[in-house]
C-alpha positions as CSV (number, residue, x, y, z in Angstrom):
1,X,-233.2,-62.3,48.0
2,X,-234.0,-60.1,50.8
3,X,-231.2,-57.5,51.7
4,X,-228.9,-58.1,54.0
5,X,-229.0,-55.6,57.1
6,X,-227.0,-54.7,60.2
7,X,-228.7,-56.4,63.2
8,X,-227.0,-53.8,65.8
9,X,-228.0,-50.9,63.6
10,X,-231.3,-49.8,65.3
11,X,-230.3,-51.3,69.2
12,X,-233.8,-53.1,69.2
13,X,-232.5,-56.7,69.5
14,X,-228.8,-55.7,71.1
15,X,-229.6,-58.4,74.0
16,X,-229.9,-61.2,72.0
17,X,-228.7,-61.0,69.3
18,X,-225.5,-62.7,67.8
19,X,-222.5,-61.0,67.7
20,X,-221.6,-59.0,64.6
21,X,-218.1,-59.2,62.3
22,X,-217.0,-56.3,64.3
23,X,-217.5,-57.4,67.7
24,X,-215.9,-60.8,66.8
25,X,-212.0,-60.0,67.9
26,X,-212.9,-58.3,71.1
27,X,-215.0,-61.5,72.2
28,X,-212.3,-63.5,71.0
29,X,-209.8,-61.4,73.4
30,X,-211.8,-61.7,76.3
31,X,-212.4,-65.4,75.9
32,X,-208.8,-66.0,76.0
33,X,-208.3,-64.0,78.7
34,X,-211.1,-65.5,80.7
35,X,-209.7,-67.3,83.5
36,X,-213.0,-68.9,84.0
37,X,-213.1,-70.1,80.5
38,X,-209.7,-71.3,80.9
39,X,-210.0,-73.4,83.8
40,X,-213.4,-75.0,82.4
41,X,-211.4,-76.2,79.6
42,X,-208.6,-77.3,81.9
43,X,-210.9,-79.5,83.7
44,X,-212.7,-80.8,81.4
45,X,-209.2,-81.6,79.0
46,X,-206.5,-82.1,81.3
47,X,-208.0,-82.2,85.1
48,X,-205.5,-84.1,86.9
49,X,-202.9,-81.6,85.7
50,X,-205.3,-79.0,86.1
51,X,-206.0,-80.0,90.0
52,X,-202.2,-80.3,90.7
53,X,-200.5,-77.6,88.5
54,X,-203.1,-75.1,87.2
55,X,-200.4,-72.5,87.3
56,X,-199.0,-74.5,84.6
57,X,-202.0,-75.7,82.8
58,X,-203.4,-71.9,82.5
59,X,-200.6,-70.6,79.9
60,X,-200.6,-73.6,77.7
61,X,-204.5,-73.4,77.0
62,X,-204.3,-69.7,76.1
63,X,-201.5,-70.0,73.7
64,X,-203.6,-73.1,72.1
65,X,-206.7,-70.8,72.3
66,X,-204.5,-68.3,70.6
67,X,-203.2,-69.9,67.8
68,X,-206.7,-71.5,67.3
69,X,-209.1,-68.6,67.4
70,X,-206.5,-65.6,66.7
71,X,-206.6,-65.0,62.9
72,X,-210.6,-64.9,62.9
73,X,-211.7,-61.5,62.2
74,X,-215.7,-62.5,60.9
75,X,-218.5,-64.7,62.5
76,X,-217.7,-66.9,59.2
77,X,-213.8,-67.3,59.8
78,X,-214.8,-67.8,63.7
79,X,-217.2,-70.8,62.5
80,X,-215.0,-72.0,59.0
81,X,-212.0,-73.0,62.3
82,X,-214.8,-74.7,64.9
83,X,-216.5,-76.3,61.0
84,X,-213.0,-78.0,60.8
85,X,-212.8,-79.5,64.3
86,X,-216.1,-80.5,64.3
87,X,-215.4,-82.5,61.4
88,X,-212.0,-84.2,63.2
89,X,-214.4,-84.6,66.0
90,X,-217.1,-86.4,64.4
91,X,-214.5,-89.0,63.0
92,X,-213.7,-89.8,66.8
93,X,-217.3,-89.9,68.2
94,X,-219.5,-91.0,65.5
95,X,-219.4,-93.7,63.2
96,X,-220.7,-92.2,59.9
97,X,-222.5,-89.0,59.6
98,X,-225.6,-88.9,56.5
99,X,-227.4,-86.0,55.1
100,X,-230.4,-85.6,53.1
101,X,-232.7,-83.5,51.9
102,X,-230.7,-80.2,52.3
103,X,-229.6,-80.7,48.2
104,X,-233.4,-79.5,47.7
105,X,-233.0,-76.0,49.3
106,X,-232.7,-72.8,47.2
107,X,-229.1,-71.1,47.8
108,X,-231.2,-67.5,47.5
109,X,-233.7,-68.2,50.5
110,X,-234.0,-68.1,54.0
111,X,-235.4,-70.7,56.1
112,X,-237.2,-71.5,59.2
113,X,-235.6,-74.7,60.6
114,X,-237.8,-76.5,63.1
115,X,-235.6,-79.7,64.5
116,X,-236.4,-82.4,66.9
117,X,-233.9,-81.7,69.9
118,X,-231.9,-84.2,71.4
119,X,-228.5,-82.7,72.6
120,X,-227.7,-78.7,73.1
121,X,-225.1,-77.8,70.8
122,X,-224.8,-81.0,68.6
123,X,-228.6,-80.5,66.8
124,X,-227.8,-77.1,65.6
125,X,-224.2,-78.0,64.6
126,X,-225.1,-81.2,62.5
127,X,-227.8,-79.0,60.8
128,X,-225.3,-76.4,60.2
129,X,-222.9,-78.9,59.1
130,X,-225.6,-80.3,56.6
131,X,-225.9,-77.0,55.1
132,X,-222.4,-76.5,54.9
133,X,-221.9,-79.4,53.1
134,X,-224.2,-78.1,50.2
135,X,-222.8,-74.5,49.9
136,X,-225.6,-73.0,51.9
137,X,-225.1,-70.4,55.0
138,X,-224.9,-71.4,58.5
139,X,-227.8,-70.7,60.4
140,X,-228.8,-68.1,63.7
141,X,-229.3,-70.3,66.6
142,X,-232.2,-69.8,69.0
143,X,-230.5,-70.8,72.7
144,X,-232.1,-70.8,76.2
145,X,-230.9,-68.1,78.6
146,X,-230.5,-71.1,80.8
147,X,-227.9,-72.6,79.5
148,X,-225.8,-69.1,80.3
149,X,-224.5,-69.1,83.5
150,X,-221.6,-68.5,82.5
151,X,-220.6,-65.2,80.8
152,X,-218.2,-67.3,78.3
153,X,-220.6,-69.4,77.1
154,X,-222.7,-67.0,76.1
155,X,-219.6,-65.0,74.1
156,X,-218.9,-68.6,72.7
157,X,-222.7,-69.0,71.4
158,X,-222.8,-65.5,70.1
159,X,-220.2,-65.7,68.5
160,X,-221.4,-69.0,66.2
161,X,-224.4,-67.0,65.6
162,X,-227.2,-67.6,68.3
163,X,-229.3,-65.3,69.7
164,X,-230.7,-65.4,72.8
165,X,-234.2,-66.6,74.0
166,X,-235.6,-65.3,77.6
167,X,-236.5,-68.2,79.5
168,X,-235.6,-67.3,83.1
169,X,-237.9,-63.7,82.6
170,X,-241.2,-64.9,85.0
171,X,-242.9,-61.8,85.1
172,X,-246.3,-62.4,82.9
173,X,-245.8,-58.4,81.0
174,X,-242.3,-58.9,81.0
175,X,-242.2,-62.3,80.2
176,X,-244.8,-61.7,76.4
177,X,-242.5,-58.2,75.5
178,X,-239.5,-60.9,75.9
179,X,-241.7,-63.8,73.5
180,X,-242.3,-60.3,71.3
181,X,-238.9,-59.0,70.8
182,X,-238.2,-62.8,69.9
183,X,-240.8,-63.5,67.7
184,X,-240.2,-59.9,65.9
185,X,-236.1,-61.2,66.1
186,X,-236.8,-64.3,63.9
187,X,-239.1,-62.8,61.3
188,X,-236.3,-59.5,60.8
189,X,-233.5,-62.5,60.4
190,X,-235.7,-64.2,58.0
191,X,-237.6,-61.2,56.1
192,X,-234.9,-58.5,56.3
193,X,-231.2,-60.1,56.9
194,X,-232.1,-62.9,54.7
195,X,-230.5,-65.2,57.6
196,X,-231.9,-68.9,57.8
197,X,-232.9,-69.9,61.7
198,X,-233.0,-73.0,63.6
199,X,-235.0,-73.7,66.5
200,X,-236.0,-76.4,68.7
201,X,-239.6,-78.1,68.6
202,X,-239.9,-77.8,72.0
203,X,-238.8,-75.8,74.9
204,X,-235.6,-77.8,76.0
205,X,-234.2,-81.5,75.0
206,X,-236.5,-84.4,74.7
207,X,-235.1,-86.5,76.7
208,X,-238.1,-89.4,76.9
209,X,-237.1,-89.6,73.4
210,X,-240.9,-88.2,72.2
211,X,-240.5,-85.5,69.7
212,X,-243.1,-83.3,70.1
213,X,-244.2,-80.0,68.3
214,X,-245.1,-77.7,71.1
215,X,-248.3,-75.4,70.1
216,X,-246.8,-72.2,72.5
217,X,-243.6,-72.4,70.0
218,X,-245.6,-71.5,67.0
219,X,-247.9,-69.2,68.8
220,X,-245.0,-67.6,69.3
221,X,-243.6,-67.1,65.9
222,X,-247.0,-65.3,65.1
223,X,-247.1,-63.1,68.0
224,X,-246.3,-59.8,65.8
225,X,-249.0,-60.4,63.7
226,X,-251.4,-57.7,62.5
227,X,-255.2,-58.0,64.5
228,X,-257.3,-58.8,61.6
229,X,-254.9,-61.7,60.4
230,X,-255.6,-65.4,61.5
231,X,-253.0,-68.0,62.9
232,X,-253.5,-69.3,59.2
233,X,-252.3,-66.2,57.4
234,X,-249.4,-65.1,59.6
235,X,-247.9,-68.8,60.0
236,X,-248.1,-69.1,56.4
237,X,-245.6,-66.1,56.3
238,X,-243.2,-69.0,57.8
239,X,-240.6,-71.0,55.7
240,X,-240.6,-73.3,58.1
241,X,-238.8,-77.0,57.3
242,X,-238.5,-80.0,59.5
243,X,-235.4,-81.4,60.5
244,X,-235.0,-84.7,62.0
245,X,-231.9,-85.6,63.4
246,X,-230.5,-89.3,64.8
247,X,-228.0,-90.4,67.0
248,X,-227.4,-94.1,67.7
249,X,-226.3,-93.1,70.8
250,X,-226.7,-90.3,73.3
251,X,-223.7,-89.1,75.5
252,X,-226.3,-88.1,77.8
253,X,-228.4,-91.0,78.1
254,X,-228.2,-91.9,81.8
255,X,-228.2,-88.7,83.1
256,X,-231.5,-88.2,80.7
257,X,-232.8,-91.1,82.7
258,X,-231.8,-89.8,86.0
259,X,-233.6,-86.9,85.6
260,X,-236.8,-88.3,84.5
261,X,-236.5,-91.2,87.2
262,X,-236.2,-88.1,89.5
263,X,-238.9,-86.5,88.5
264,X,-241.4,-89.6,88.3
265,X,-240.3,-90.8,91.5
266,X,-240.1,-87.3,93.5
267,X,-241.9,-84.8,91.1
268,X,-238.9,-82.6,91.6
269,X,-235.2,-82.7,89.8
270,X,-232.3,-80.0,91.1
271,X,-229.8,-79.8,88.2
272,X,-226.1,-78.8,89.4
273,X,-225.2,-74.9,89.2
274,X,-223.4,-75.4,85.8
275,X,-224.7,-79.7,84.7
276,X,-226.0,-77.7,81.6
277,X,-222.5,-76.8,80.9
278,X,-221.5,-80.4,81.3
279,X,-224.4,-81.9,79.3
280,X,-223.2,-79.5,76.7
281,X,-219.6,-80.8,77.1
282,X,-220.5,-84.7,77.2
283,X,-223.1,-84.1,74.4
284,X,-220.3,-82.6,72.3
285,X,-217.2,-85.0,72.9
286,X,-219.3,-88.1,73.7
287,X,-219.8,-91.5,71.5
288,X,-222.7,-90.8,69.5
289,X,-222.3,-94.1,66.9
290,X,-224.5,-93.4,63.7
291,X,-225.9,-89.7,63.1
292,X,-228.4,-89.1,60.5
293,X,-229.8,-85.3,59.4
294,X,-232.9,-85.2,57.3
295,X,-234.4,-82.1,55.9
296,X,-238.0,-81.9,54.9
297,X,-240.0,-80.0,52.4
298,X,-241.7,-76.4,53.6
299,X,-244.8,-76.6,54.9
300,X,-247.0,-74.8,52.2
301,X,-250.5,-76.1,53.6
302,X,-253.0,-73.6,55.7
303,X,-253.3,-74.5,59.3
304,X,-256.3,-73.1,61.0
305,X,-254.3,-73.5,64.0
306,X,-250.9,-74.5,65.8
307,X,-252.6,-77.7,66.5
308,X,-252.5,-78.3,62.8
309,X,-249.2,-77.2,62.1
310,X,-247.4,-78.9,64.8
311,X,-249.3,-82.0,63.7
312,X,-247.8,-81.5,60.2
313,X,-244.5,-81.0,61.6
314,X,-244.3,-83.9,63.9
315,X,-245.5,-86.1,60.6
316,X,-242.5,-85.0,59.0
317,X,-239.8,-85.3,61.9
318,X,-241.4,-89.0,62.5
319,X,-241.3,-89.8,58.8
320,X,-238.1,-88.7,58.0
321,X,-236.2,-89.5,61.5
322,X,-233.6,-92.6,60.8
323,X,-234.6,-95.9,63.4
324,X,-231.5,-97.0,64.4
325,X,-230.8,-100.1,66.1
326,X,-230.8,-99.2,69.3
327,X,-233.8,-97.7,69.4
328,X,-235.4,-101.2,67.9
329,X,-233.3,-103.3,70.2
330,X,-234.6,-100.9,73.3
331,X,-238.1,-101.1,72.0
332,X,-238.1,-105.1,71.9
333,X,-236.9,-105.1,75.3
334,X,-239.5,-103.6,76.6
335,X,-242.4,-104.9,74.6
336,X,-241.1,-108.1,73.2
337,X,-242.5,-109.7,70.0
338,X,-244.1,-107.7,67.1
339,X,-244.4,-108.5,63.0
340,X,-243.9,-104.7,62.1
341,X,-240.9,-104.1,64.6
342,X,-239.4,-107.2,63.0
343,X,-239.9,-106.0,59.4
344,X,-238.7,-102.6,60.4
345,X,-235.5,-104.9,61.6
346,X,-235.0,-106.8,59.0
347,X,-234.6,-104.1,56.5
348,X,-232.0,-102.6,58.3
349,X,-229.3,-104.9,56.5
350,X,-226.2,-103.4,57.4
351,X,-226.5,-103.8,61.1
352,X,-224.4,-106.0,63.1
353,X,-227.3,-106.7,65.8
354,X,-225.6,-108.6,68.1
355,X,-222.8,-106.2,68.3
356,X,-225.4,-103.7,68.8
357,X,-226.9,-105.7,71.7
358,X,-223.7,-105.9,73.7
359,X,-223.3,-102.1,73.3
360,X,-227.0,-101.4,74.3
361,X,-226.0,-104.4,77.5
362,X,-222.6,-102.5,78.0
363,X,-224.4,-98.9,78.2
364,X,-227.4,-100.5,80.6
365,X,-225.2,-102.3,82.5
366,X,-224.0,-98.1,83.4
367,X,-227.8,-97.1,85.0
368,X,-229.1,-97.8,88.1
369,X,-231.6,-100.8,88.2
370,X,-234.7,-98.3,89.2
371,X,-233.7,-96.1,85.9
372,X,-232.9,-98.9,83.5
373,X,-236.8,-98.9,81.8
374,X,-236.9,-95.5,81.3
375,X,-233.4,-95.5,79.5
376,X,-234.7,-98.1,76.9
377,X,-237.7,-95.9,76.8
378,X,-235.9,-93.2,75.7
379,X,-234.7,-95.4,72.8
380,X,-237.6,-97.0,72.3
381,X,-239.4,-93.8,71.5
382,X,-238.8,-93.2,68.5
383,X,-240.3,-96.4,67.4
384,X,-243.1,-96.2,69.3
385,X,-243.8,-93.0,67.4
386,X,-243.4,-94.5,64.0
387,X,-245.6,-97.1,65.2
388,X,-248.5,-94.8,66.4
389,X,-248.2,-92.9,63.1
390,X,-247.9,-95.8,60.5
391,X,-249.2,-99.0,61.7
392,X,-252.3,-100.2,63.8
393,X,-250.1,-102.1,66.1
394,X,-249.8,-99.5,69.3
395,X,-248.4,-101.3,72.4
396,X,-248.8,-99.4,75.6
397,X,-246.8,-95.8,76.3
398,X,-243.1,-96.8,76.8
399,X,-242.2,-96.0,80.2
400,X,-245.0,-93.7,80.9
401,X,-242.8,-91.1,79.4
């Protein structure tokens, strides 16, 4: 088992890296007494009384934040008290959560966790959760500096362990020393801390519903490689293992399909100042139904190229990803009758379909007439991507998405 190191020690990675057991009651201090932070949560909890009387409101959340937060002292007793109301959570928002595969990871090793990416703080979590759940350690959690704009949220992901990645840097030299430092980041987490990583696919949320390997991510992992090695021998370095993770719902699904219709219609979509924030919030404390996590084996093939080993990845994420109904019933919607849709359908027993219709109805009913097709093909996705991997039958792209 590779030993464990101080990330802070050499200063290197001190901008994005995750906070460290030492730094963790500080953060925790200035969190609470982040008026910011506190008025956020007052909104978002309790904003009548928040509007009205946030004189009043103000004192009660710190106290709570207090009494929460106050008796962590490590990174692990920070995430053992959100662990427990994530749980109580989960049995409000989601009807049934299901692992599998994590049973088959080694306790001793560090992996590379590549996951589909559906909803900002709920993929990581879940796959966190999953390893939780088998006695393994928690993972570091590669985040967008885009979803900072606040100073609070980036204490609050620190502090459960994610490190930062440089979007918003656009200059080109600045921009590949920031893609370096990451790169070089992952592999000392992996090769010297002995700490597993997760990591998107993909370079924000698939919100189509297409889960997609992008090429420029693996590039990226290889980026400190020596000159003579190949793609081949510097990926295979990697312990990389898909994750595919399901919701029946998403939170987030007509303001998914706002976006896109934006962006189909115009070519252009302005996001709020802070709608990250609030996609994180809804994505947290939204109805998600059914969730299903599934590990997949490490890649031990040899890929010429990050062509090749995003294929393999995407194999695995579509083989392993759980069709639920909604994404059938959205799929039939928009393409009507076929034999292998049905027989996907008819194995899935345990499904009220007619109750899952009038909560698919209920949920359209929501969206905009103009944006209704490219909600279901966000659903529908999924499906079609099983389909254009295991069956002949490939109907047209859904939605154009």
């Amino acid at each position: 088992m590779p030993v464990k190191a101080d990330i802070g020690a050499t200063g290197r990675f001190d901008e994005i890296r995750p906070y460290r057991d030492d730094e963790v009651k500080d953060v925790i201090a200035r969190l609470i007494c982040d008026r910011e932070f506190i008025d956020t949560l007052a909104q978002q909890k309790f904003k009548w009384l928040a509007d009205l009387l946030p004189w009043c409101i103000r004192p009660l959340i710190r106290g709570a934040l207090k009494r929460a937060l106050g008796r962590a002292g490590s990174v692990a007793e920070f995430q053992q008290i959100v662990g427990v109301q994530l749980r109580r959570l989960l049995d409000r928002v989601a009807d049934g959560v299901v692992f599998s595969g994590a049973e088959k990871l080694e306790h001793d090793r560090a992996y590379l966790f590549v996951s589909n990416h559906r909803d900002i703080a709920m993929d990581p979590a879940m796959v966190d959760l999953a390893l939780d759940e088998q006695g393994l350690a928690t993972t570091r959690i590669a985040i967008g500096d885009n979803l900072l704009t606040k100073a609070f949220t980036s204490d609050l992901m620190r502090l459960n362990k994610s490190f930062i990645v440089k979007r918003s840097v656009t200059d080109r030299r600045q921009k590949l020393a920031a893609l370096k430092d990451l790169s070089a980041y992952i592999q000392h987490s992996l090769e010297v801390d002995g700490e597993s990583v997760w990591i998107a696919q993909r370079e924000g949320r698939a919100k189509d519903g297409r889960d997609l390997t992008e090429t420029a991510l693996l590039k990226m992992l290889v980026l400190n490689k020596a000159k003579e090695q190949g793609f081949g021998e510097a990926f295979a370095r990697l312990p990389i293992v898909p994750v595919a993770v399901s919701y029946e719902w998403d939170p987030c699904d007509a303001a998914k399909a706002r976006e896109l219709y934006s962006l189909q219609a115009t070519g252009v979509y302005e996001k709020g100042p802070h709608e990250d924030i609030e996609s994180i919030y809804e994505g947290i404390f939204g109805y998600k139904g059914h969730i299903e996590v599934a590990f997949g084996r490490q890649l031990t093939e040899h890929f010429a190229d990050a062509e090749s080993a995003a294929r393999a990845i995407d194999r695995q994420i579509v083989d392993n990803y759980r069709l639920q109904g909604s994404h059938i019933l959205a799929w039939q919607r928009l393409f009507g009758h076929s034999e292998t849709v049905d027989r996907l359908k008819q194995k899935q027993v345990d499904i009220d379909w007619a109750s899952k219709a009038q909560m698919l109805d209920a949920r359209l009913a929501q969206v905009p007439a103009a944006h209704r097709d490219l909600f279901l093909a966000a659903y529908a996705n999924p499906v079609q991507r099983w389909l254009d991997v295991n069956s002949d039958e490939c109907p047209r792209d859904s939605g154009g998405t």
